[in-house]
C-alpha positions in Angstrom: -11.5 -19.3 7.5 -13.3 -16.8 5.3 -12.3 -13.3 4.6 -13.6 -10.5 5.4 -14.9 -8.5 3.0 -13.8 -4.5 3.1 -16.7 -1.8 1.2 -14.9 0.4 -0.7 -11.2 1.0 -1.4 -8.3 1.3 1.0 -5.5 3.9 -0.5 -2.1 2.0 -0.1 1.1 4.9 0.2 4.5 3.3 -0.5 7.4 5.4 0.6 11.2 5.2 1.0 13.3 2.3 2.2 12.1 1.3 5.5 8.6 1.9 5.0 8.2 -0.3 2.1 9.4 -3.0 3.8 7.6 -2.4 7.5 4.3 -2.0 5.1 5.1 -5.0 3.0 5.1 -7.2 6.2 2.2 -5.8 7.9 0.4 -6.2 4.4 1.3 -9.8 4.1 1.1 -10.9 7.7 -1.8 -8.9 8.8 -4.4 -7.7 6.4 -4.3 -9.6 3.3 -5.1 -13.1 4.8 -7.8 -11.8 7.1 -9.5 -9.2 4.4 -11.0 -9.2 0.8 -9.6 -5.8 0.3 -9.5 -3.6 -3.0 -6.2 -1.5 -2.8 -5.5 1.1 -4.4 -1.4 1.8 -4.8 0.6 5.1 -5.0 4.6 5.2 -4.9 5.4 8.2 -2.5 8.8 7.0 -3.2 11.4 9.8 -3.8 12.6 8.2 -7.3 9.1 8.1 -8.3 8.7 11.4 -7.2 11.9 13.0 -9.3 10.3 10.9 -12.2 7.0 12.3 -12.3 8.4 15.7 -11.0 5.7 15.8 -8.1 2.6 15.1 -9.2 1.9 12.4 -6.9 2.1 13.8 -3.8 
């Protein structure tokens, strides 16, 4: 079956623990074999956050 292709970028939000792995399996599972899809990744994680002292939220 083809993919479908998605205009545009969707904005992918990683957070802590649970999340990434809830978000990992819907990711896998659900939209990357159905969609050609241009994602666009930012770590909401709090390590990330301490590292860059905020400035990705």
């Amino acid at each position: 079956m083809a993919k479908i292709k998605v205009e545009g970028t969707v904005v992918e939000l990683d957070g802590d623990e649970m999340t990434r792995i809830m978000w990992q399996f819907i990711k896998d599972s659900l939209i990357l074999p159905y969609l050609d899809v241009n994602l666009e990744y930012y770590d909401l994680g709090m390590e990330n956050r301490d590292a860059t002292d905020d400035q990705v939220t």
